[in-house]
C-alpha positions as CSV (number, residue, x, y, z in Angstrom):
1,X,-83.5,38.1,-139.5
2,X,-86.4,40.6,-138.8
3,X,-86.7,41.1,-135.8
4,X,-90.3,43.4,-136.4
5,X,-91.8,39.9,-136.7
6,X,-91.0,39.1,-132.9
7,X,-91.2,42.4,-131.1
8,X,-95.1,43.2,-130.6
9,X,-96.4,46.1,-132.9
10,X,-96.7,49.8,-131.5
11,X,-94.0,48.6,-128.9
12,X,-91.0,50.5,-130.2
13,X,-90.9,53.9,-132.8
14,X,-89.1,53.1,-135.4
15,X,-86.0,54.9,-134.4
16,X,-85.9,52.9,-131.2
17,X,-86.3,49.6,-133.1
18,X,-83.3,51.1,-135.3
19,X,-81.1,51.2,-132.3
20,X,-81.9,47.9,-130.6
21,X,-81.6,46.0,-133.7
22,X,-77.7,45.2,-132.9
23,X,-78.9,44.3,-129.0
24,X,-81.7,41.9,-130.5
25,X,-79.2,40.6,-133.7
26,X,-76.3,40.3,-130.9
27,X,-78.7,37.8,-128.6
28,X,-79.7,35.3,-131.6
29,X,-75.7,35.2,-132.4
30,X,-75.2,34.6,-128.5
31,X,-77.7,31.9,-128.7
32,X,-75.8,30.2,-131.8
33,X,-72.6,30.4,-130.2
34,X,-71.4,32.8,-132.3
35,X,-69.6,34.8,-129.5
36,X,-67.0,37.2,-131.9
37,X,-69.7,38.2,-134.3
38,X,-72.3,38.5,-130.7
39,X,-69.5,41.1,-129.3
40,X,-69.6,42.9,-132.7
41,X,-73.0,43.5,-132.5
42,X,-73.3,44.6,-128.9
43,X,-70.4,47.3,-129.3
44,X,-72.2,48.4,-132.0
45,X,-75.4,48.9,-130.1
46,X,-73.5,50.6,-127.3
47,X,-72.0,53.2,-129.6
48,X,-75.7,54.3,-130.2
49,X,-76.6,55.3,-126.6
50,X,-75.4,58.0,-124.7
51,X,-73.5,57.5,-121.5
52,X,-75.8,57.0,-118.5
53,X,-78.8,55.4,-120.7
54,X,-80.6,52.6,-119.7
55,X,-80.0,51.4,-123.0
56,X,-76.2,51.8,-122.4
57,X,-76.5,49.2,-119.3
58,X,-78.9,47.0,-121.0
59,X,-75.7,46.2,-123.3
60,X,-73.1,46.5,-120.4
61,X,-74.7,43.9,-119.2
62,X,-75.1,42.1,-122.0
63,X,-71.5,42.2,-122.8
64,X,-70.2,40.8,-119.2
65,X,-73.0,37.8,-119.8
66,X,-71.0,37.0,-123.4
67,X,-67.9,37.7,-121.8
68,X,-68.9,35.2,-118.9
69,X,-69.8,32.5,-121.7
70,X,-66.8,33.0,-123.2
71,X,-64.9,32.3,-119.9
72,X,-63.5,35.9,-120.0
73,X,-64.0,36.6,-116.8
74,X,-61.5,39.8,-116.0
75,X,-63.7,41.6,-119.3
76,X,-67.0,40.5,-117.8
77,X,-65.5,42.5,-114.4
78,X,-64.3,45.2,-116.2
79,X,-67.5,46.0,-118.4
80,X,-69.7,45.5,-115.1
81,X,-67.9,48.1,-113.2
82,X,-67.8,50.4,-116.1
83,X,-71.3,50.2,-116.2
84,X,-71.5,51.4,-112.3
85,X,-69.4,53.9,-113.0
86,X,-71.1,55.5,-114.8
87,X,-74.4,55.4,-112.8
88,X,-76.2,52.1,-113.2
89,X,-78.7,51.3,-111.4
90,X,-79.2,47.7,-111.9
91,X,-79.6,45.3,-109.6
92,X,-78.0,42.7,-112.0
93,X,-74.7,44.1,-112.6
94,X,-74.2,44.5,-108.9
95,X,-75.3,41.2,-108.3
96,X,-73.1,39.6,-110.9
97,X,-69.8,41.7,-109.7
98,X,-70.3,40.2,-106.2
99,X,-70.9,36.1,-107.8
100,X,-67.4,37.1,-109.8
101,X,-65.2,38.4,-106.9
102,X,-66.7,36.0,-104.6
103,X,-65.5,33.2,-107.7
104,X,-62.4,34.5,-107.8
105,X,-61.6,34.7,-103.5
106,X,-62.3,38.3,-103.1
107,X,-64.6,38.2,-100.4
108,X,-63.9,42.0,-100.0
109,X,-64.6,43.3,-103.4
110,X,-67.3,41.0,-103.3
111,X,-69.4,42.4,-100.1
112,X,-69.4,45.9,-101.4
113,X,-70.9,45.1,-104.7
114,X,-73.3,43.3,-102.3
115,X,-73.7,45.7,-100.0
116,X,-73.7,48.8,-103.3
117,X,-76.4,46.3,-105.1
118,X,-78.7,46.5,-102.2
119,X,-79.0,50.3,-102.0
120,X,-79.1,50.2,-105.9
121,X,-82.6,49.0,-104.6
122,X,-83.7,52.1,-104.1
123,X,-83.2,53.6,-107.1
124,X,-83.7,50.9,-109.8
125,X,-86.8,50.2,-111.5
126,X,-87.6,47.3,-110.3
127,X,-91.6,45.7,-108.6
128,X,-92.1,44.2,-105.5
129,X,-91.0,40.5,-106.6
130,X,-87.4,41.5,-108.4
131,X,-86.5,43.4,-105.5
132,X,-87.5,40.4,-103.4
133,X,-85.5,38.6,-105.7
134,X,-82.6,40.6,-105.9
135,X,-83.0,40.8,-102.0
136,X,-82.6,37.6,-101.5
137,X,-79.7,37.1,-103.7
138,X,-77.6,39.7,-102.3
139,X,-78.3,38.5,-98.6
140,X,-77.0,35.3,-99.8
141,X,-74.3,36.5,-101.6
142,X,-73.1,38.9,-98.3
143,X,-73.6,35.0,-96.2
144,X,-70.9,33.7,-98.5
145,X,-69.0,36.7,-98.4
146,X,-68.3,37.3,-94.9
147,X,-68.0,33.1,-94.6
148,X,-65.2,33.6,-97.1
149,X,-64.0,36.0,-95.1
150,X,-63.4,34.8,-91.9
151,X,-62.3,31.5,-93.5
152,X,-59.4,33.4,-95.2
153,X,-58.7,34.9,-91.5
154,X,-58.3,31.7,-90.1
């Protein structure tokens, strides 16, 4: 597929649109359910972007989403965190590391990826209505955590 047809013109240089093209060919396998050939593409993509690129989280993320779909949920864990580790910013991998350990009774894990996603605030990119957003979702997330919690207690 070419993807120049979707993406509006003058959006991306040319060498730009060279290194997405795996991101955007990687999300129309995704949405065919080809998850194998989907992972192939994303690794790809992530091979093209230095560590600590917002480019290089875009497809962190992307990865723990597929590896999510595909019910491989210790992978989706693992490429989230190594997304944090090396300095991402986004409010979505934080927020989806706290849903995970919350899913999986770690109320513990999950409440400082809650409480690391909220000061992730501060520094992401985001307007007034994702960080409301995002916000939200983490003060619901740290309710379910800490009632987790103390349910585990007693």
């Amino acid at each position: 597929m070419d993807f120049r047809q979707i993406v509006p013109q003058g959006k991306f240089s040319e060498e730009t649109f060279k290194t997405l093209s795996p991101v955007f060919e990687g999300e129309a396998l995704v949405k065919e359910e080809r998850y194998e050939e989907a992972e192939t593409k994303y690794l790809e993509a992530l091979r093209s972007f230095p560590k600590g690129s917002g480019g290089r989280f875009l497809v962190y993320n992307k990865l723990g989403v597929l590896y999510e779909r595909m019910n491989q949920i210790d992978r989706a864990i693992k490429i989230y965190e190594k997304g944090v580790e090396e300095g991402s910013v986004t409010p979505f991998s934080y927020q989806r590391l706290s849903c995970l350990h919350l899913d999986a009774g770690q109320p513990g894990k999950a409440l400082e990826y809650c409480r690391r996603g909220i000061k992730s605030l501060k520094k992401a990119n985001t307007n007034l209505f994702q960080e409301i957003y995002f916000r939200f979702l983490f003060y619901n997330l740290e309710r379910r955590g800490k009632r987790l919690s103390r349910s585990k207690k007693g």
